[in-house]
N, C-alpha and C positions, 0 to 999 in steps of 0.2 A: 504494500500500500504506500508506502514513504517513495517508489519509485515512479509514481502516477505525479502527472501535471493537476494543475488544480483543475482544470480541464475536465479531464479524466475522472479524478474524484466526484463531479460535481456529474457525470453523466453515471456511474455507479453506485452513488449517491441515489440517485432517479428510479434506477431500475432497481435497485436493494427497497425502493418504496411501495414499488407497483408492482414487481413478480410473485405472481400469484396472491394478490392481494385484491380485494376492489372496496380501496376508500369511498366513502361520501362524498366527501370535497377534498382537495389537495391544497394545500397552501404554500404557494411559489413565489417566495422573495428572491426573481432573477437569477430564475434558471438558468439564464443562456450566459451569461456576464462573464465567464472565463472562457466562452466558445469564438472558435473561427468559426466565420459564417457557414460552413457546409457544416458544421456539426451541430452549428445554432438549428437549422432549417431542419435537419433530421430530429433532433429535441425538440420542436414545435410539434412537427408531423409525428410524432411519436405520441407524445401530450395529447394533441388533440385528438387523434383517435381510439388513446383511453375514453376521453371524456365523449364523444361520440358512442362509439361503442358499448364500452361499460354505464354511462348515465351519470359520468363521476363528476361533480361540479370541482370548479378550479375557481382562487383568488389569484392573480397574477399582478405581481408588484414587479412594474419594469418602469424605467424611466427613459426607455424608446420609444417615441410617440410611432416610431413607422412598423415597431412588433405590432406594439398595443392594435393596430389597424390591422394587420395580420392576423391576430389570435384572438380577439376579444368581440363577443355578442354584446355585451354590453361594458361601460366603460365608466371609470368614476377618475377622478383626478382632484389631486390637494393642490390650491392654489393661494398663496398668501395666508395659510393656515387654515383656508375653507373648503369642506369637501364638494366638489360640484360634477352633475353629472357631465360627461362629456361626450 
């Protein structure tokens, strides 16, 4: 484990969550944040076809508005300490 990128950890981290498991909801404080983009896009499309598939609801904390538009049905955002939908 000490020879994994944070990367790494952070997509094994993912699936140590989800195999053979099926949560309610997942709560994701930026999943993707240590990914190169091909491993980001495969972590999305993995995600969202738990939550398709299984019925799993997701909180997804990113601070990439062009994810957020990618992955998110619906969207909320803190702005000046107020939470608004977006």
């Amino acid at each position: 484990m000490e020879r994994l990128s944070a990367g790494e950890k952070q997509r094994l981290a993912l699936l140590r969550l989800t195999a053979g498991r099926h949560p309610a909801v997942l709560l994701l404080d930026e999943p993707t944040s240590n990914l190169d983009p091909a491993s980001m896009e495969r972590v999305e499309s993995y995600l969202l076809a738990i939550a398709h598939e299984r019925g799993t609801g997701m909180i997804w904390v990113t601070h990439d508005s062009t994810q957020m538009s990618r992955v998110a049905t619906r969207a909320m955002r803190v702005d000046s300490g107020r939470l608004e939908i977006a």
